[in-house]
C-alpha positions in Angstrom: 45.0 -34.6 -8.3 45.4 -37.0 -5.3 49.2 -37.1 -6.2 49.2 -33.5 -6.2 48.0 -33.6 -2.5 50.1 -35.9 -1.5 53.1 -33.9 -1.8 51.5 -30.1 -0.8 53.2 -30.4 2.6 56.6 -31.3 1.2 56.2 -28.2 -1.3 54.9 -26.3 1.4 57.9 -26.6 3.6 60.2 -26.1 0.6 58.9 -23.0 -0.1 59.0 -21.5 3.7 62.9 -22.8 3.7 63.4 -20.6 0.5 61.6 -17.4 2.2 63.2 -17.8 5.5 65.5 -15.4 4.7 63.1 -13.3 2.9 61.3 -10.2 4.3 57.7 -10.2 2.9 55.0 -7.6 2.3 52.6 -7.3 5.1 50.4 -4.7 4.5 48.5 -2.3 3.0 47.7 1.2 2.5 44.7 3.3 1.7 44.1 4.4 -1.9 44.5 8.0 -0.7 48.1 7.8 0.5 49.0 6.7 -2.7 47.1 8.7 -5.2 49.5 11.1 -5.7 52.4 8.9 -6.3 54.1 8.5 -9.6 53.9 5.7 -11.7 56.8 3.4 -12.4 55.2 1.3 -14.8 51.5 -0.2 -15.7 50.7 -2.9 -17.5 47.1 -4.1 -19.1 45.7 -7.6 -20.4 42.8 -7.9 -21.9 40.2 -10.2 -20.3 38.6 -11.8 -23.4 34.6 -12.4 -23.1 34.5 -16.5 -23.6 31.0 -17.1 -23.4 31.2 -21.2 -25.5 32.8 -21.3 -21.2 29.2 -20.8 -20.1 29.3 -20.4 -16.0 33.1 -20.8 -15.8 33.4 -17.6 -18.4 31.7 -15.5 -15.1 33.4 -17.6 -12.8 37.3 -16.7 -13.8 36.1 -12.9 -13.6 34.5 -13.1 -10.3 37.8 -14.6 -9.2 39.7 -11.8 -10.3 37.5 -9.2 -9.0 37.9 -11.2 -5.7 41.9 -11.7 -5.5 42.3 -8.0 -6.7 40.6 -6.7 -3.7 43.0 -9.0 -1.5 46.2 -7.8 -4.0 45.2 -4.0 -4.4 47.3 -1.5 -2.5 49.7 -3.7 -1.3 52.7 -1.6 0.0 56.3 -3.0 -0.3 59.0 -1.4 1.5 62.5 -1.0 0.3 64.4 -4.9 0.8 60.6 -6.6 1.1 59.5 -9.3 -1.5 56.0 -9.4 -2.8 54.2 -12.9 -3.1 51.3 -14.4 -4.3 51.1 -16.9 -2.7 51.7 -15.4 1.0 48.2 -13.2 -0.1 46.7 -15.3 -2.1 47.1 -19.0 -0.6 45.1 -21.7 -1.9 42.5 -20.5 -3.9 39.3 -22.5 -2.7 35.6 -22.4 -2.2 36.1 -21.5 1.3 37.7 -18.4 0.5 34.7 -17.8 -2.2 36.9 -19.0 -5.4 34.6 -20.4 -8.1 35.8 -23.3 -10.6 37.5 -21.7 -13.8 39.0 -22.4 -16.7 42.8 -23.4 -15.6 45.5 -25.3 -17.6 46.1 -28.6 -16.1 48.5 -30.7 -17.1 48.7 -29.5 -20.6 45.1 -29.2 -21.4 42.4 -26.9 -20.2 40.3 -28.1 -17.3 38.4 -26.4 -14.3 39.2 -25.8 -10.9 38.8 -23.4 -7.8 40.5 -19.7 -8.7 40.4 -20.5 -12.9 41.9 -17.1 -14.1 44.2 -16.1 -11.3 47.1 -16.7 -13.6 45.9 -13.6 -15.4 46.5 -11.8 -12.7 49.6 -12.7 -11.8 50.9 -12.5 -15.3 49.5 -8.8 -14.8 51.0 -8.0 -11.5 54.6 -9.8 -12.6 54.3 -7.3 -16.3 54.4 -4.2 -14.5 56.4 -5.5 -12.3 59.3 -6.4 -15.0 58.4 -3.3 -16.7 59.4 -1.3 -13.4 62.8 -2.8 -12.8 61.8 -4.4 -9.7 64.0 -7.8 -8.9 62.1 -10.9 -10.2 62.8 -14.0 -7.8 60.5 -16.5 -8.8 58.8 -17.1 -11.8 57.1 -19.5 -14.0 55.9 -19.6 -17.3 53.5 -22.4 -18.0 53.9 -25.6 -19.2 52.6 -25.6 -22.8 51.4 -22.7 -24.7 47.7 -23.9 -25.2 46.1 -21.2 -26.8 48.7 -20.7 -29.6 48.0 -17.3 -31.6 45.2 -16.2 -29.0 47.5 -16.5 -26.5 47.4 -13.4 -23.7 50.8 -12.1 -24.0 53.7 -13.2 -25.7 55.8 -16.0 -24.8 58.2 -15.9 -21.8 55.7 -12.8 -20.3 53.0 -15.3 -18.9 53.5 -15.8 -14.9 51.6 -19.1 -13.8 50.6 -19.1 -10.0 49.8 -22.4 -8.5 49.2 -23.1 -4.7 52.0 -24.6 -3.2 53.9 -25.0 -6.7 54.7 -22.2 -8.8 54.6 -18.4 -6.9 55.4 -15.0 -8.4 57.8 -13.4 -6.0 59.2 -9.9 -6.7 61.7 -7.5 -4.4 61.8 -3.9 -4.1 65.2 -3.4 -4.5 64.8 0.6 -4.7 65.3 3.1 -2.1 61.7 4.0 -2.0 58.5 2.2 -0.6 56.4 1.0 -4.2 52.6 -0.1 -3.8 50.8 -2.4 -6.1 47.7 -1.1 -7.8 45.5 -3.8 -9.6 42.0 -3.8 -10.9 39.5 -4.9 -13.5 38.6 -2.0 -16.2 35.3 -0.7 -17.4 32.6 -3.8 -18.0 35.8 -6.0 -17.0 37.1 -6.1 -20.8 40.5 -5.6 -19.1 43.0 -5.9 -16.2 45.4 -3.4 -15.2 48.4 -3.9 -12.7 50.6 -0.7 -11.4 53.6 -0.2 -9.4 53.5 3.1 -7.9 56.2 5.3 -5.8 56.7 8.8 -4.3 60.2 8.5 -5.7 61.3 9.7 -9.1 60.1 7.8 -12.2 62.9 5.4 -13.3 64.8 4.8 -16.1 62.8 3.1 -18.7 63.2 -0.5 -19.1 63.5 -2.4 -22.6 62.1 -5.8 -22.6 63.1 -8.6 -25.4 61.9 -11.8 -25.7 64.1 -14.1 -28.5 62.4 -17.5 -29.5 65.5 -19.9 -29.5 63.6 -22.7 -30.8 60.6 -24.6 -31.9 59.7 -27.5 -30.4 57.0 -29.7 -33.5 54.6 -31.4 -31.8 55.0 -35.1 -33.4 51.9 -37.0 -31.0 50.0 -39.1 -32.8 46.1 -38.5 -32.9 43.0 -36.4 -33.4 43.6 -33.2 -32.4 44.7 -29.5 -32.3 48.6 -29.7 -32.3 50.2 -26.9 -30.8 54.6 -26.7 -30.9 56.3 -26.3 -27.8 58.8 -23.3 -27.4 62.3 -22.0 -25.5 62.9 -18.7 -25.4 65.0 -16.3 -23.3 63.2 -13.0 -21.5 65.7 -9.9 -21.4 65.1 -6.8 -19.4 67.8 -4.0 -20.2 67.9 -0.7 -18.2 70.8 2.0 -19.5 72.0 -0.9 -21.9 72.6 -3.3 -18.7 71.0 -6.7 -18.3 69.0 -6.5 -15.5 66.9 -9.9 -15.6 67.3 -13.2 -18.0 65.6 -16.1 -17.9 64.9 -19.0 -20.5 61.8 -20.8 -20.2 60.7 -24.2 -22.1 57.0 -24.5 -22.7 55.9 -28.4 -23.7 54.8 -29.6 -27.3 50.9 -30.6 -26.6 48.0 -31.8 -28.6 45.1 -30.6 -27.5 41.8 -33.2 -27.8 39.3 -31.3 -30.5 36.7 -31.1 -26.7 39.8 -29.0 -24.7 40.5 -26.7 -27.4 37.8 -23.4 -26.4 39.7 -21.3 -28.8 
């Protein structure tokens, strides 16, 4: 953690020389103005009741009920860039962020904003899925929960403060807004991108697993492969984002493993 710190300002300033030239989302509109807009694309996760979490099962929910208010009807102009991290920022306990379930260097831990990277996996779904440009994007660095995983491989969207930030443009002629919120009884999480321009083509999204990565760490443990695979969006048979991700062989101690 402390060497994590240490280096936040360098990241920091990184990432402000990469947005210089970006024009970000400022603000946001009522839920009125865009109610009667259509619906590029949706997207819904499930949020999975974990309750062998005990406190940090409510926790991760309360913090997505919390950053969806901040993220909810975000308008982004035509040319302007979306970004977690310019709404979200450092998820702490100042901000009312509660410790949660978060994958930390390769196993699962808990720290302020657990469960935010549901949410940006969400938001960076319909996002894809509406043919909005991607600029940056992570996956995560192993694929700890295997089988039980939230969506499939190359579709996850990490978001960590200061390190790893979804970004997305609006590289359409019309203004889109961002609807997100937790379902009924929060059994699910739905991100929208909405316009008052015709719906667009429909995208086809592929995700090929080039190879399999065995984990061969010696110990007790659950093992879990690591992965590379290549995430294709097509619109009208024309590539329209790629990207090849590498996700970490792991074994998980028998203790980390909440599955």
């Amino acid at each position: 953690m402390k060497g994590r710190m240490k280096f936040k300002p360098l990241r920091l300033f990184i990432s402000r020389i990469k947005n210089i030239f970006r024009v970000m989302a400022d603000k946001k509109i009522s839920p009125d103005v865009c109610g009667s807009w259509n619906t590029w694309a949706s997207f819904s996760t499930t949020v999975r009741d974990r309750p062998e979490l005990g406190a940090q099962n409510e926790n991760r929910i309360g913090n997505m009920r919390l950053s969806c208010g901040i993220l909810d009807c975000i308008l982004i102009e035509p040319g302007k860039c979306f970004s977690m991290m310019k709404w979200i920022g450092e998820a702490d306990e100042n901000k009312g962020y509660k410790k949660g379930p978060m994958l930390m260097r390769g196993a699962l831990s808990a720290d302020y904003g657990g469960g935010l990277c549901q949410v940006s996996t969400t938001i960076f779904n319909a996002a894809l899925l509406a043919g909005l440009r991607i600029v940056e994007k992570h996956n995560h660095s192993t694929d700890v929960w295997g089988d039980a995983r939230m969506v499939e491989l190359g579709r996850d969207a990490a978001y960590v403060f200061a390190r790893k930030d979804l970004i997305f443009k609006n590289n359409s002629p019309h203004p889109v807004c961002l609807r997100i919120r937790l379902g009924q009884n929060d059994q699910s999480l739905t991100a929208a991108i909405l316009s008052p321009g015709e719906k667009i083509l429909e995208q086809s999204i592929t995700v090929r697993i080039i190879r399999e990565i065995p984990c061969r760490k010696k110990g007790t443990g659950i093992r879990r492969s690591g992965w590379v695979t290549e995430t294709v969006r097509t619109k009208g048979g024309r590539i329209t984002f790629r990207k090849r991700e590498r996700y970490k062989p792991v074994l998980l101690p028998p203790e980390k493993n909440n599955e």
